[in-house]
Steps between C-alpha positions, in 0.01 A plus 500: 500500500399848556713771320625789742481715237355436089516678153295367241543688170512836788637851392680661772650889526418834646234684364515602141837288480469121470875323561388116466215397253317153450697420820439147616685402863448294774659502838446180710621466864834367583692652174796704461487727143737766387397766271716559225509775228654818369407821753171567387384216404256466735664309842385755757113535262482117592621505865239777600197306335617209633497674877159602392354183469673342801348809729110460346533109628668643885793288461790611728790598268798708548636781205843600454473786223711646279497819639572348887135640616763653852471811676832667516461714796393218748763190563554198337390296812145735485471412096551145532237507769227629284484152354315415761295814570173348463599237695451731814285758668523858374607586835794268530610609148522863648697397812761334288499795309617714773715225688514134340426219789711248550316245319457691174902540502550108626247454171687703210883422648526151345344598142758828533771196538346257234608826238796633662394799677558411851570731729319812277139465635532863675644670141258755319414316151611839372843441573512148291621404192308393227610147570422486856176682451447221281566238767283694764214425217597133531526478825107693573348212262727226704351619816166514318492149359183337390395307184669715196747695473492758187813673436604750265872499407577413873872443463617761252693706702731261651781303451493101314545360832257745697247397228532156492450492884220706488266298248610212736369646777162598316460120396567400808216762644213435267331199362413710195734763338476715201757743393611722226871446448765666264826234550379224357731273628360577877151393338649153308653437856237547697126477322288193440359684169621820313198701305717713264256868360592657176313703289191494705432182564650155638806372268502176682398349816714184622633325762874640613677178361367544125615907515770510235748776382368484158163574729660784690665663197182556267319637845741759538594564113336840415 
């Protein structure tokens, strides 16, 4: 089977700064990881080169990142649109800029719904909270959809509940899902296989069910 995205032995960073050495990672189609590790420790370094990889082979995937990627001045029904931007002419995207059709509002309403902000499609992002901003984030790679789904700390401005029912819904969207996570009960609950970064590299890489505390308290012991 054909990885979606591989690391053999690979050092990844920013320039002049490497965050993961001798990294070795596979990604195959169909699974559900959570990254785990202390801030810092390289979740969002992995998430990005994993994106990377995905893009050079023109997979359709859909990003929720950390910082929400919205634009506060224009509404959250206009922001959760632009996951589907290139999905449309240039002049279409313009009209709904000025006044969104009834069919781009009939296609964002029941993703606004699926993460609880029906009914705030005409509000200026601006005016959110972090939380809902957050949600609007969710919702844009809902409406998006496609293989993968790469999110960075998608659920850490909401509630237990809010969280829980938004990973849901993300599972329930995309065959593939990768996500940097800081509760790791929400990634034990709902992950096929926890990769846990520390110290720059891969502490250990396992299927969900063999995740221990004993695992979970040397990851996060300074």
């Amino acid at each position: 089977m054909t990885a979606l995205a591989r690391f053999d032995g690979a050092e990844i960073g920013w320039p002049g700064r490497a965050v993961l050495r001798d990294l070795r990672f596979e990604l195959q189609a169909g699974e559900r990881v959570a990254l785990l590790g202390r801030s810092g420790s390289g979740k969002s370094t992995l998430v990005e080169a994993i994106r990377r990889q995905i893009e050079a082979r023109q997979l359709r995937l859909a990003l929720v990142p950390q910082d929400h990627g919205l634009v506060p001045q224009l509404s959250v029904q206009l922001n959760v649109w632009m996951g589907v931007l290139d999905d449309h002419s240039t002049l279409a995207n313009l009209w709904n800029l000025i006044r969104p059709t009834r069919r781009a509002r009939a296609a964002v309403a029941p993703w606004l719904e699926t993460v609880g902000l029906q009914g705030l499609g005409p509000q200026p992002v601006e005016t959110l909270s972090g939380g809902q901003r957050q949600r609007t984030a969710v919702a844009r790679a809902l409406l998006r959809g496609g293989l993968v789904v790469l999110a960075d700390e998608p659920v850490s401005a909401v509630d237990q509940e809010q969280s829980a029912a938004l990973v849901r819904a993300l599972n329930g969207r995309f065959p593939t899902v990768v996500m940097a996570l800081h509760d790791t009960d929400l990634a034990l609950a709902h992950a096929t296989r926890i990769v846990g970064l520390k110290a720059g590299g891969i502490a250990f890489d396992r299927p969900a069910t063999e995740v221990g505390p004993a695992d979970l308290a040397a990851l996060y012991a300074r």
